[in-house]
C-alpha positions in Angstrom: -25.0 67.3 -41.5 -27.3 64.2 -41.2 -30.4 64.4 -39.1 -32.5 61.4 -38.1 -36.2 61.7 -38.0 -38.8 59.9 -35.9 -39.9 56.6 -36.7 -43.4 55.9 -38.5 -43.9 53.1 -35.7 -43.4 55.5 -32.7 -45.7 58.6 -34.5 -48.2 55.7 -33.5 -47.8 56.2 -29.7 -50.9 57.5 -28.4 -48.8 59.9 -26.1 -46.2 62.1 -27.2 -44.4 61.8 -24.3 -44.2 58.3 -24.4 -42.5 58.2 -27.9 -40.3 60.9 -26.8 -39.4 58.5 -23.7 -39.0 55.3 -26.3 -37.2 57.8 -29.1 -34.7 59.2 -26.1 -33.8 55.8 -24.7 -33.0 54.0 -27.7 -30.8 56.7 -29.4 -29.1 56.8 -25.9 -28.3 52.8 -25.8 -27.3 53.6 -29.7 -24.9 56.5 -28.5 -23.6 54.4 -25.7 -22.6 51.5 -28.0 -21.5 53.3 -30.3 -18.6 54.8 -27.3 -18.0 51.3 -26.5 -17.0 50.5 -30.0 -15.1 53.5 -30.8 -13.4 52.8 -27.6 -12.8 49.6 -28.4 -11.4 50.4 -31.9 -9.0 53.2 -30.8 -7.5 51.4 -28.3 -4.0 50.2 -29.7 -4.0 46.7 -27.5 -7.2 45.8 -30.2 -4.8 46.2 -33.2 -7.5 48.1 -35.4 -5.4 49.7 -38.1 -6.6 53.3 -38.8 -9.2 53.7 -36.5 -10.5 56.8 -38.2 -11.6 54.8 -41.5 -13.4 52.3 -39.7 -15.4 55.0 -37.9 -15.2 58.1 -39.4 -17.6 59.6 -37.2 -16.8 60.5 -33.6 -18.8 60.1 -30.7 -19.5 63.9 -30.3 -20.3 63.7 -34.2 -22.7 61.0 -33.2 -24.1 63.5 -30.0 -24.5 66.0 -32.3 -26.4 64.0 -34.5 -28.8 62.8 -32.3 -29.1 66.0 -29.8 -32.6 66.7 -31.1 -33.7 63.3 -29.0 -31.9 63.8 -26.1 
């Protein structure tokens, strides 16, 4: 299972909340993208052939991922 860790640049915040604040809202934008592209992909009307190679992850792999920040 992959894990992400916290960036070098937001260890710098002098608050620990605040880097949790900036950490959480920019893997939630990532996560929502991320939906809007698999969405995107999947849907038939796009003509993506197999889907599943082009993102092999799903968005509740992606969730999963990322649950530590959220």
């Amino acid at each position: 299972m992959m894990s992400a860790d916290v960036s070098p640049q937001l260890e710098k915040l002098s608050s620990t909340q605040h880097c949790q604040k900036v950490q959480s809202g920019a893997i939630r934008l990532l996560l929502d993208t991320y939906r809007e592209i698999s969405s995107e992909i999947q849907d038939p009307k796009n003509g993506y052939e197999d889907p599943e190679d082009i993102l092999p992850r799903t968005v509740q792999d992606m969730e999963a991922i990322f649950s530590f920040a959220l």
